[in-house]
C-alpha positions in Angstrom: 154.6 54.1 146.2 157.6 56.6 145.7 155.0 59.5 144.5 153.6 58.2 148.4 156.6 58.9 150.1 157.8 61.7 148.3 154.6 63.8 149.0 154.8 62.5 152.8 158.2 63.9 152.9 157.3 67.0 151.5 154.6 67.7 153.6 157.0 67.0 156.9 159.3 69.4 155.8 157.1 72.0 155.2 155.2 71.3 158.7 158.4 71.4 160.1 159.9 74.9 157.9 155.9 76.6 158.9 157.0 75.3 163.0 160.4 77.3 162.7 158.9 80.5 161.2 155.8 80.6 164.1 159.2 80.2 166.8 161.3 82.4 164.5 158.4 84.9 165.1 157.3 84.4 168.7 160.9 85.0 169.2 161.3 88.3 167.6 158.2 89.9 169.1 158.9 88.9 172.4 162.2 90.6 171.7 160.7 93.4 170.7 158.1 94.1 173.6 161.0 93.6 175.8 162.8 96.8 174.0 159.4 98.3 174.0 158.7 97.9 177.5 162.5 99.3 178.7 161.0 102.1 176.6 158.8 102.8 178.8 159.5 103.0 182.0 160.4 106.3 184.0 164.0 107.5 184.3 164.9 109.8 186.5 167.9 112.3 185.1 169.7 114.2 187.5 171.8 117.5 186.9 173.9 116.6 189.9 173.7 114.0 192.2 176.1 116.2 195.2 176.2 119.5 196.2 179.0 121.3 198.8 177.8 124.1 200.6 181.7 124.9 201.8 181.8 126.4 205.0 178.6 127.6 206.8 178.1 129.3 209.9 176.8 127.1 213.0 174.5 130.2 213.9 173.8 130.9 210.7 170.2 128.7 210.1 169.5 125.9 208.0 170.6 126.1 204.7 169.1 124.4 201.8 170.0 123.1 197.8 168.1 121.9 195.0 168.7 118.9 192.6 166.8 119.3 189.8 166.0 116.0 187.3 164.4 115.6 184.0 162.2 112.4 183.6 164.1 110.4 180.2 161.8 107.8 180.8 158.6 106.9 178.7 156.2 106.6 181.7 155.4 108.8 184.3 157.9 109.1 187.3 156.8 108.3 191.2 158.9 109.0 193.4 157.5 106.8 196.8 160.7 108.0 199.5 163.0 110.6 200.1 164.9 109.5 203.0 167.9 111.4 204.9 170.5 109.4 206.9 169.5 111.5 210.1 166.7 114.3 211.5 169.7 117.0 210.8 169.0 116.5 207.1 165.3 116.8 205.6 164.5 116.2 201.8 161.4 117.5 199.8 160.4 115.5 197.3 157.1 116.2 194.7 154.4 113.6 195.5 152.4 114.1 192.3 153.5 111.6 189.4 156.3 113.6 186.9 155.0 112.8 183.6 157.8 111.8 180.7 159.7 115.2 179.7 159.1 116.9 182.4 161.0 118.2 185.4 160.7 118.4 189.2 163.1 119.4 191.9 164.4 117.5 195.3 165.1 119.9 197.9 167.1 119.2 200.8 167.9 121.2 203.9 170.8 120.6 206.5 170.3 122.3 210.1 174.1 122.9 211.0 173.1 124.0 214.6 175.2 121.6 217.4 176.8 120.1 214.6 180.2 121.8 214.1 183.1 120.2 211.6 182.6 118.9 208.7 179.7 116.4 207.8 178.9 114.3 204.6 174.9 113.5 204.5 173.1 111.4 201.8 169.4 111.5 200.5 167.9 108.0 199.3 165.3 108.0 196.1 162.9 105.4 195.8 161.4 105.8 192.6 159.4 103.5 190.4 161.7 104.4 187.3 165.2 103.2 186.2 167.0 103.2 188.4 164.7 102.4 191.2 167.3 103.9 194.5 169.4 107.3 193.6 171.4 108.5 196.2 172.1 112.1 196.5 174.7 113.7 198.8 175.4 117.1 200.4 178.8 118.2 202.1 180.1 121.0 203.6 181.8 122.4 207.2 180.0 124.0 209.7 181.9 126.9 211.7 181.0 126.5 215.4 179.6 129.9 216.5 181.3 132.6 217.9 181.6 132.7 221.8 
């Protein structure tokens, strides 16, 4: 009878030690999909995130700057929205996915005309990377034009 309940023990024990290595290992590879899957998602990388034109001339035209970013990520990058604050300011954006390594370019143009003194404009990204909203912001003075 003790033979009985020694095997029976036995055999718990190791039904219970096989139960904590199948956890012990769901929980390690879900850990490691998890790093795996930050992996790869897109990641926008941006040189700059502002620019200042100074002082620009009210009669002078739009003028324009370029923030240039390096997808980091491990998927390709989509950018969905560019969006300015107001019609004074208008971004370019590329539409055609930006594939892991390499680069693309926002452009952004501020028409100064009717708008003299100084002005602060930002740009919102929506992007499918990390992060998913990147604000960009461009600065400067406008000199009213000459009467």
């Amino acid at each position: 009878m003790s033979k009985m309940i020694i095997i029976s023990s036995n055999m718990k024990i190791r039904k219970i030690l096989s139960l904590i290595i199948v956890v012990a290992a769901v929980s390690i590879a879900g850990t490691v999909a998890a790093i795996a899957g930050d992996n790869k998602k897109a990641s926008a990388k941006f040189e700059n995130l502002s620019h200042d034109f100074g002082m620009i001339k009210e009669d002078g035209g739009p003028v324009s700057c370029e923030f240039p970013f390096v997808n980091e990520g491990g998927a390709n990058l989509i950018i969905y929205e560019a969006k300015a604050e107001c019609g004074c300011t208008k971004p370019e954006y590329p539409k055609a996915p930006v594939a892991p390594g390499k680069s693309g370019v926002i452009k952004v143009t501020y028409n100064p005309i009717g708008r003299p003194g100084g002005f602060t404009k930002v740009v919102t990204i929506k992007t499918n990377g990390n992060p998913s909203k990147i604000s960009l912001k461009i600065r400067g003075t406008v000199a009213p034009k000459s009467k």
